[in-house]
N, C-alpha and C positions, 0 to 999 in steps of 0.2 A: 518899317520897310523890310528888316530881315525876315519876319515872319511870313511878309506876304511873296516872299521870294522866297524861303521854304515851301507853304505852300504850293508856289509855282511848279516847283519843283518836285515836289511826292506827286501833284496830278502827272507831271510828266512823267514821272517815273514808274506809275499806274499804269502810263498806256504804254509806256514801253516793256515792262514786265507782266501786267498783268492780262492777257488775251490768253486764249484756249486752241488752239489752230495754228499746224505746221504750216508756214508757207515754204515755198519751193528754197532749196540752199543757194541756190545761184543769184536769190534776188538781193545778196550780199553783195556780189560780183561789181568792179566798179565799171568796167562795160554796161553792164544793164542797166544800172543805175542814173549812166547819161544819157542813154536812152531814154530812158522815162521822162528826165526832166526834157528833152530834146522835142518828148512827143507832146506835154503839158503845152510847151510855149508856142509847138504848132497847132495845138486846141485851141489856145488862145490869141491866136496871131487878127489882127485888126483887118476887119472889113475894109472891101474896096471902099466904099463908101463914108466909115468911118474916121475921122481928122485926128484922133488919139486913142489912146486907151493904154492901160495901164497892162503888161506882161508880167505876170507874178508865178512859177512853178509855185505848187503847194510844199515850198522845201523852208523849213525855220530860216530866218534868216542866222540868227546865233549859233544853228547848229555847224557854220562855215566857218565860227570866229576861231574854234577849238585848232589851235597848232599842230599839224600832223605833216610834217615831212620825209613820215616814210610809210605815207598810207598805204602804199600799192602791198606791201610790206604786212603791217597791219591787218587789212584785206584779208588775206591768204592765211596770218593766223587765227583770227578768228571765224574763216570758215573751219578752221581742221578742228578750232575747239568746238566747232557746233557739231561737226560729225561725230567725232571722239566722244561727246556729250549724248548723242543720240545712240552710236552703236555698243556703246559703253558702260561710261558712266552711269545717263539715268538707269537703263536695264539694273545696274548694279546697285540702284537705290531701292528700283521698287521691292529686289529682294531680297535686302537687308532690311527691308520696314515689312514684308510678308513674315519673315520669319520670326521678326524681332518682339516682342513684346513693348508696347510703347512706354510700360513705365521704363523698362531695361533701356529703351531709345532714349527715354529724357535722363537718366541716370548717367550715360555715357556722352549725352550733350554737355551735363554740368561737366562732368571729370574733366571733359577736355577744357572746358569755359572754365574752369578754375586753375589751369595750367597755366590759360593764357591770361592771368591775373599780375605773374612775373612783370610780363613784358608793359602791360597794363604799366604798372607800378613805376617801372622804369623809366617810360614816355611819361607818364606825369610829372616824375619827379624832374626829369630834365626840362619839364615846360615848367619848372616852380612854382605847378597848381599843389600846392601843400595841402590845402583841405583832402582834393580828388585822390591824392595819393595817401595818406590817410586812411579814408575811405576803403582802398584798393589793397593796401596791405592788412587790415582787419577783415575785410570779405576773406583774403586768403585765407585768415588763420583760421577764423572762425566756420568756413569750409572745409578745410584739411583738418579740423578735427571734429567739431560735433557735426560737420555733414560726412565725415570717413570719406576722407580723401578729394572731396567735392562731388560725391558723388549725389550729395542732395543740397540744397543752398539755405540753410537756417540764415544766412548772413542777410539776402531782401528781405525777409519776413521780419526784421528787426531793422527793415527802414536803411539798409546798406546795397545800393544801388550799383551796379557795373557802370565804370569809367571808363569806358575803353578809349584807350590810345596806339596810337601805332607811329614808328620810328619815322614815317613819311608826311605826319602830321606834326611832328616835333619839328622834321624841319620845314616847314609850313609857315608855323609858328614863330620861327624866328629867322621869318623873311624872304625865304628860298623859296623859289621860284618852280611849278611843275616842269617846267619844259618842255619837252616834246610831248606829244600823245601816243600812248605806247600798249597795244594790246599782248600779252603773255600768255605764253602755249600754257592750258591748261587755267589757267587764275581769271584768264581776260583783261577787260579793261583796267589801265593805270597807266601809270605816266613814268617816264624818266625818274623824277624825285622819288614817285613811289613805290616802283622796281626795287631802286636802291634801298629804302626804306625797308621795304620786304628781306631783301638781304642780309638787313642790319638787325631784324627783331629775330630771323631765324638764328643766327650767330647768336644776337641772346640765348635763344631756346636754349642750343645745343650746349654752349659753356655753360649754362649755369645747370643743364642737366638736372633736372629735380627729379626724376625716374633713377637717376643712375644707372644709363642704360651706357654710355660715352666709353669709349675705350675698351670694352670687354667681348671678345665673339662668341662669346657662350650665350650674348643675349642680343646678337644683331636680327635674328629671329624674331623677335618680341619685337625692337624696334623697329622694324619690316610692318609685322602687322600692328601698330598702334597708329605708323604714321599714315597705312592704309585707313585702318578706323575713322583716323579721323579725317581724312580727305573724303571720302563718303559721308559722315555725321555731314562735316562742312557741306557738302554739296545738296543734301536731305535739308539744311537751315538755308539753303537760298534760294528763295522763291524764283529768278530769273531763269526763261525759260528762249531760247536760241530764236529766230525768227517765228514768233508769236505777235508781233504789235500789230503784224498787217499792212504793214506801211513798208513803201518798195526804198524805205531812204532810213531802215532799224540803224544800218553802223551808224549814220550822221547819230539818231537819237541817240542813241546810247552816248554814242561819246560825249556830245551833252550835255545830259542827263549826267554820266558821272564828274566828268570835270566840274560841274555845279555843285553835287551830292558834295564832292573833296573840299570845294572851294568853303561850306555851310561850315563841314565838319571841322576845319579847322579855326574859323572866325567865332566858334561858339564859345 
């Protein structure tokens, strides 16, 4: 059953990421959006003649079940993140991958994927996966040294796979509840637990400081642009692209689509 509800799951998550085609921004809007269904159920409205029939909008029924009591809220950030995304961001990807050489791209992917190994390690350990953590502390080492610095990964090629955990699955894991539905200026979709979550692995970051960048202004400069680096790397590794599925009802999917994706990734 869980596999065929993963599966479920990555198809949807296919049509919800994977299309080629800007639709209009406002077909976010939740105005429009009652519209559309408002225009469905008068497509489908039952002949004079007719004794029943069944009124169904083309809208998921599940994608309603998702807890959002501040969608209006919601809404509104995730259009600024799709504009932000469009007159911004991607511009800012495509010319860091013009300029970039892609071994230098995947070089600078590991570095940062080898940082977040810490946090890795930490969320493991707190979930009492002893093997995963294991695992996630030898990838480190064995990256920060024979791959210099992680900058290349000897540690797969030797059968040591990335565990990745995050502080919003730990508390997942031991029972805590998403809560709300909550989209983030710039990050997008997530939830209540997982916001906080987020809070909690960047506070990892910055205390445990593995750069040694913390505390000194001689090198707030460096950490300016690393943490740009890698907001761009991040945004160049994620295939999600803003109102592409085509569908005048993307927020419903998405949200979804991720509360599922969250729901898998913890139960695994």
């Amino acid at each position: 059953m869980n596999k065929l509800r993963y599966y479920s799951v990555m198809c949807l998550l296919t049509l919800c990421f994977g299309s080629s085609s800007w639709a209009e921004e406002e077909k976010g809007n939740a105005q429009i959006n009652r519209e559309k269904v408002e225009d469905l159920m008068e497509e489908q409205e039952p002949e004079a003649y007719e004794v029943q029939r069944l009124i169904k909008p083309e809208v998921p029924e599940n994608a309603l079940l998702v807890y959002d009591p501040w969608e209006p809220m919601n809404r509104g950030i995730y259009n600024f993140n799709a504009r932000f995304d469009r007159a911004i961001f991607l511009p800012t990807v495509r010319g860091y991958r013009a300029i970039t050489p892609d071994i230098v791209e995947k070089g600078i992917a590991n570095f940062f994927s080898n940082l977040a190994e810490v946090k890795n390690f930490v969320n493991n350990a707190l979930q009492l996966q002893l093997k995963s953590s294991a695992i996630t502390l030898s990838r480190f080492v064995v990256n920060s040294t024979l791959g210099v610095a992680g900058v290349w990964d000897p540690a797969e090629k030797f059968g040591m796979y990335k565990q990745k955990e995050d502080f919003g699955q730990t508390l997942g894991y031991w029972g805590v509840g998403s809560g709300p539905y909550l989209v983030v200026p710039f990050f997008g979709p997530s939830s209540l637990r997982d916001a906080t979550g987020l809070g909690v692995d960047y506070l990892v970051y910055y205390n445990i400081d593995e750069l040694d960048l913390k505390g000194d202004a001689n090198k707030d400069d460096i950490a300016i642009g690393l943490a740009l680096l890698m907001a761009i790397d991040t945004r160049r590794n994620t295939g999600f692209r803003y109102y592409e599925t085509g569908s005048p009802f993307e927020y419903e999917l998405v949200r979804f689509a991720h509360r599922q994706l969250r729901e898998i990734q913890i139960e695994k």
